[in-house]
C-alpha positions as CSV (number, residue, x, y, z in Angstrom):
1,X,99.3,154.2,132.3
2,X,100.3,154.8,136.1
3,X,98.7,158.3,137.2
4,X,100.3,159.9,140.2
5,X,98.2,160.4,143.8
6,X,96.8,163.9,143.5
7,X,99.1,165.3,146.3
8,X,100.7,168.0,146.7
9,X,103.5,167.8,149.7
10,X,104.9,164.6,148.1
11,X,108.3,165.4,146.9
12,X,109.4,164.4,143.1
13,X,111.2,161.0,144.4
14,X,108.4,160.0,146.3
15,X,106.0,160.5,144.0
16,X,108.7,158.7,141.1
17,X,108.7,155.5,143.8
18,X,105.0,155.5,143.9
19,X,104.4,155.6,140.1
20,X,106.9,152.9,139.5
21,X,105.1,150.5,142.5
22,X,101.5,151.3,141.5
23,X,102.3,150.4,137.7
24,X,104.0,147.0,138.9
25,X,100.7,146.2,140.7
26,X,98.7,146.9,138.1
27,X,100.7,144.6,135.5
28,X,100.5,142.1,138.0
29,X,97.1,142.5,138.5
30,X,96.6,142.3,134.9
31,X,98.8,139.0,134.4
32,X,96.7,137.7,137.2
33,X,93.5,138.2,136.0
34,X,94.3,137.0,131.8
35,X,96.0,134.0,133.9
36,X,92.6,134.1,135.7
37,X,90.7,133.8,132.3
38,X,92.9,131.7,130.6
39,X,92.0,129.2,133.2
40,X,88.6,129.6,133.3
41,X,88.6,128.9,129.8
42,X,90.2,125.9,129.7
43,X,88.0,124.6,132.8
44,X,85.3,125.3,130.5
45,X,86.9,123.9,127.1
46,X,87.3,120.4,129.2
47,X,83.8,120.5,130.0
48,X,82.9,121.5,126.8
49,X,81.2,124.8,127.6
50,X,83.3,126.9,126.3
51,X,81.7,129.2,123.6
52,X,84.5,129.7,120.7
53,X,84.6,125.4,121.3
54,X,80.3,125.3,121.2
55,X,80.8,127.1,118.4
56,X,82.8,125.6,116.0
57,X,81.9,121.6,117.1
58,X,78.8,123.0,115.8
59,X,80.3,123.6,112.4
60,X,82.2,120.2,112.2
61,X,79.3,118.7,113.3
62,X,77.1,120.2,110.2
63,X,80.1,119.3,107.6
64,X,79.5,115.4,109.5
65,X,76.3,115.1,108.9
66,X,76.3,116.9,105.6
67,X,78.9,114.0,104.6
68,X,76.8,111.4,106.2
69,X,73.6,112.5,104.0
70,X,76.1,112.5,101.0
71,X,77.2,109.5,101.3
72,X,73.9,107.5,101.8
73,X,72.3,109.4,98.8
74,X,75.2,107.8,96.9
75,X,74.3,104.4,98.5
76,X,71.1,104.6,97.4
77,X,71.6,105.7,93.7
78,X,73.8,103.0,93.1
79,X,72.2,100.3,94.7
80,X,69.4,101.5,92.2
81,X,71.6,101.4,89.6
82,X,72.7,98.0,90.3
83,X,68.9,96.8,91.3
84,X,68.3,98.1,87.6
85,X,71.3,96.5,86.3
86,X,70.3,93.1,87.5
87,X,66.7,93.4,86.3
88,X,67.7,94.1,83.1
89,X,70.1,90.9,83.0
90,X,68.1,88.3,84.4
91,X,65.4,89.5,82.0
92,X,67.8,89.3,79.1
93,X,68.8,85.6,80.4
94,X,65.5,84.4,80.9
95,X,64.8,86.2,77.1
96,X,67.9,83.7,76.0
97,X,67.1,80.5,77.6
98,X,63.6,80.3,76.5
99,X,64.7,81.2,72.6
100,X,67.5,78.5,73.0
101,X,64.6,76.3,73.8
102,X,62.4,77.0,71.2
103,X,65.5,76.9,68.9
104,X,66.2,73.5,70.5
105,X,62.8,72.2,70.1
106,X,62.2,73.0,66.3
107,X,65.6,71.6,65.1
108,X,64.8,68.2,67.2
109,X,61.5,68.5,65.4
110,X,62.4,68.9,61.8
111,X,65.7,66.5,62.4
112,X,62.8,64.0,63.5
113,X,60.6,65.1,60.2
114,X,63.6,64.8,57.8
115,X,64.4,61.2,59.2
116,X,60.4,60.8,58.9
117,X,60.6,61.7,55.1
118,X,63.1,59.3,54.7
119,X,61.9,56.4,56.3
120,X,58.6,57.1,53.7
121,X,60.9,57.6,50.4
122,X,62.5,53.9,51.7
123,X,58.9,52.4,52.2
124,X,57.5,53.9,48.8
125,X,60.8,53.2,47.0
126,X,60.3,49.5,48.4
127,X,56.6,49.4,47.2
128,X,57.2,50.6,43.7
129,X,60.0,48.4,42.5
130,X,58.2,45.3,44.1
131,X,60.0,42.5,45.9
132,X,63.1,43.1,44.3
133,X,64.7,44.5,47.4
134,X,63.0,42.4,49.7
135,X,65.4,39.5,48.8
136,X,63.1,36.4,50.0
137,X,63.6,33.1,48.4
138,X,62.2,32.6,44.6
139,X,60.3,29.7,44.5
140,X,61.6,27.9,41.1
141,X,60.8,24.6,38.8
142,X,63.9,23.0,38.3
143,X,63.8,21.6,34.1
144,X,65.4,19.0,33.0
145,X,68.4,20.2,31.2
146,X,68.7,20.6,27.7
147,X,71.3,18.5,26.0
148,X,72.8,21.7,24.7
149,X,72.4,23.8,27.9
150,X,75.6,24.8,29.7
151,X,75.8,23.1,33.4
152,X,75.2,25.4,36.1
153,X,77.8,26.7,38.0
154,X,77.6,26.0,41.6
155,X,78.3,28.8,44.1
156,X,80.5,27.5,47.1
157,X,80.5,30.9,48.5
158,X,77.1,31.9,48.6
159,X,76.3,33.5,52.0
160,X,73.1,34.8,53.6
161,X,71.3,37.7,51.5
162,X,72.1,41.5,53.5
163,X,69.4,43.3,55.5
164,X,67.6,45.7,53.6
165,X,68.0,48.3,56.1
166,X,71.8,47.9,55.8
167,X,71.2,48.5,52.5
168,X,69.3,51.6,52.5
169,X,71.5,53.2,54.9
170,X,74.1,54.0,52.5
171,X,73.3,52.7,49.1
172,X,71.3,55.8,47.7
173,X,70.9,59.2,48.2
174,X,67.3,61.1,48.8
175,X,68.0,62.5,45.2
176,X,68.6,58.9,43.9
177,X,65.8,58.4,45.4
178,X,63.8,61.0,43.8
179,X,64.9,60.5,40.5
180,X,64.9,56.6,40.7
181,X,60.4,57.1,41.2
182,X,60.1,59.9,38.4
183,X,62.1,57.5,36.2
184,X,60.0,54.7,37.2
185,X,56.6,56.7,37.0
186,X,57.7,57.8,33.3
187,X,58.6,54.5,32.0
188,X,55.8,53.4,29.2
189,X,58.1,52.2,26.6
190,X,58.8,48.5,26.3
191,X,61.7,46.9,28.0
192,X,64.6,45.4,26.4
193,X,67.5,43.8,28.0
194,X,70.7,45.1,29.4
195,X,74.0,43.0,29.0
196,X,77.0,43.2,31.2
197,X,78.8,44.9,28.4
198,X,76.3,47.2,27.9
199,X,76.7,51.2,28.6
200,X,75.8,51.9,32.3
201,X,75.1,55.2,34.5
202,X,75.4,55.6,37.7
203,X,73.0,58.1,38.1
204,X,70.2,57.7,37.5
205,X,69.5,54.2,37.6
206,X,67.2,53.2,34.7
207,X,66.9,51.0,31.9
208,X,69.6,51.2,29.3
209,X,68.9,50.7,25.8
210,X,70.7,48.1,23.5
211,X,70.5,47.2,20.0
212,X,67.8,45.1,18.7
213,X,69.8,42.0,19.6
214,X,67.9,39.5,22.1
215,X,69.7,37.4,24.8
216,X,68.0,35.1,27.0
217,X,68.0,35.2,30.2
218,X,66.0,34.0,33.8
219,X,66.9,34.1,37.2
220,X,66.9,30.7,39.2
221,X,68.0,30.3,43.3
222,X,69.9,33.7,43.7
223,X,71.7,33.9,40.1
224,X,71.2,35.4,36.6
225,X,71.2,33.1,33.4
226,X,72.2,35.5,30.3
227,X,74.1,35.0,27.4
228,X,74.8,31.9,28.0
229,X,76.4,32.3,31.0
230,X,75.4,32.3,34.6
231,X,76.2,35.3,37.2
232,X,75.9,35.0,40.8
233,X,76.6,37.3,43.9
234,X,80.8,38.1,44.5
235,X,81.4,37.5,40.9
236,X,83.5,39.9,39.4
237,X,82.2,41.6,36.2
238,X,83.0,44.3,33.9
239,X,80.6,47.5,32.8
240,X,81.1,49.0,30.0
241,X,80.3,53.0,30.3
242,X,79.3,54.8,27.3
243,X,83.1,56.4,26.8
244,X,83.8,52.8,25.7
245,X,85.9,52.6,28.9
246,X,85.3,49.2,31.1
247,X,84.4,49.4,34.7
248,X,85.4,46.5,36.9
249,X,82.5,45.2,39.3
250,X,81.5,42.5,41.7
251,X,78.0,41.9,42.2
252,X,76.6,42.1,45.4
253,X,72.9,40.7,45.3
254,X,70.6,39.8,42.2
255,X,67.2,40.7,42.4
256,X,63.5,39.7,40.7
257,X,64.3,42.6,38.4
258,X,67.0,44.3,39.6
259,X,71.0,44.0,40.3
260,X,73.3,45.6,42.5
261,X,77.1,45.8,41.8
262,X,79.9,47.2,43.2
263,X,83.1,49.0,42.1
264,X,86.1,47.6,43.0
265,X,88.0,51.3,42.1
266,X,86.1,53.1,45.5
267,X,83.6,50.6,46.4
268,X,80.8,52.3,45.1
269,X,77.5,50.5,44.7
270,X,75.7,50.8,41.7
271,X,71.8,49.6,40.7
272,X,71.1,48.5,37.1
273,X,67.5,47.1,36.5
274,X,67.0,44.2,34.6
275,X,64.1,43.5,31.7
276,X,64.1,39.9,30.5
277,X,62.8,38.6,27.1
278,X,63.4,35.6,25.3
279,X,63.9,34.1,22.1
């Protein structure tokens, strides 16, 4: 508000022209000096001493570092987490590899012991039925003939007897095997002769029995003498089962004791020992 000069000769207009000057001073004065401040302030805000700006830079500078600590606590648990994560992985892999090698190790170990136990079924198969398998030469007198003997029938196609590890690689199961020594163990009764004709099983193989009838028979060079009538290896044959049904063979080797023939139908190979007698 303007107040008038305390005067009292001053007339009403001079006193209304002095009011309205002194009022326009002091709204100058007044525009001046905010101006005045206004500036000073933003002197200051550029130089970054200004209070209200002190002040609140202070603020944002607490939320920033606030946020900073934040973020590096969440660092740090996660990196944990992932420190713990690994641990517990590479433990379970090192866990895995060492079972898969003790795994690894025992089936190499009893793969090796099963082919072990067979290669000692072979050798203990070999010892109890003799030389028959072995197939050397059999050392033979050759007789003069008998005037009623049949003449021997020579074998053009005679070829070189088959290893005996060829043989046992596919000829007989472990359970043949088996069964083949308890048969063999068992037998105390006395041995009669099996003809071609006779009733044959493939499994097991063991002596077949036959009627009282007696046939003569011997082995000379390789081939079987019986019935009056010589057998030798590639000669085709024919079994009779005990259905009454005929089973066409060939045989593949003849043994001390022993002979081995094959099935022409799938190839199978079947052993059927032999027990000789004579008239």
């Amino acid at each position: 508000n303007c107040f008038p000069p305390n005067t009292e000769d001053a007339s009403e207009t001079d006193l209304a022209k002095h009011d309205e000057n002194d009022c326009v001073e002091i709204k100058e004065q007044m525009y001046q000096d905010k101006l005045a401040s206004l500036k000073r302030q933003l002197q200051q805000l550029q130089e970054g001493t200004l209070q209200e700006y002190q002040k609140r830079m202070k603020k944002l500078d607490q939320q920033y570092k606030e946020r900073l600590r934040s973020a590096d606590l969440f660092l740090q648990l996660e990196t944990e987490q992932v420190e713990r994560n690994y641990i517990k992985e590479k433990k379970a892999a090192v866990k895995e590899f060492d079972d898969k090698k003790v795994e690894l190790k025992e089936n190499l170990i009893a793969e090796l012991e099963e082919k072990k136990k067979m290669i000692e079924n072979e050798k203990l198969t070999m010892e109890l039925t003799g030389d028959s398998m072995e197939m050397k030469p059999i050392m033979t007198r050759k007789l003069r003939r008998r005037p009623n003997d049949p003449v021997p029938i020579p074998d053009k196609r005679r070829k070189p007897p088959p290893d005996i590890l060829n043989l046992l690689n596919y000829l007989l199961t472990d359970e043949q095997i088996m069964e083949d020594l308890r048969t063999l163990n068992k037998l105390k009764s006395p041995k009669r002769p099996v003809s071609p004709s006779s009733p044959v099983e493939h499994l097991p193989s063991t002596p077949v029995d036959v009627p009282s009838q007696r046939y003569e028979a011997r082995i000379e060079e390789g081939k079987l003498y019986y019935d009056k009538r010589w057998y030798h290896k590639s000669q085709a044959i024919y079994l009779e089962s005990k259905e009454n049904t005929k089973i066409s063979c060939v045989i593949s080797s003849v043994g001390t004791n022993e002979i081995w023939v094959r099935k022409t139908s799938d190839s199978t190979k079947m052993r059927i020992y032999w027990y000789f007698s004579w008239k």
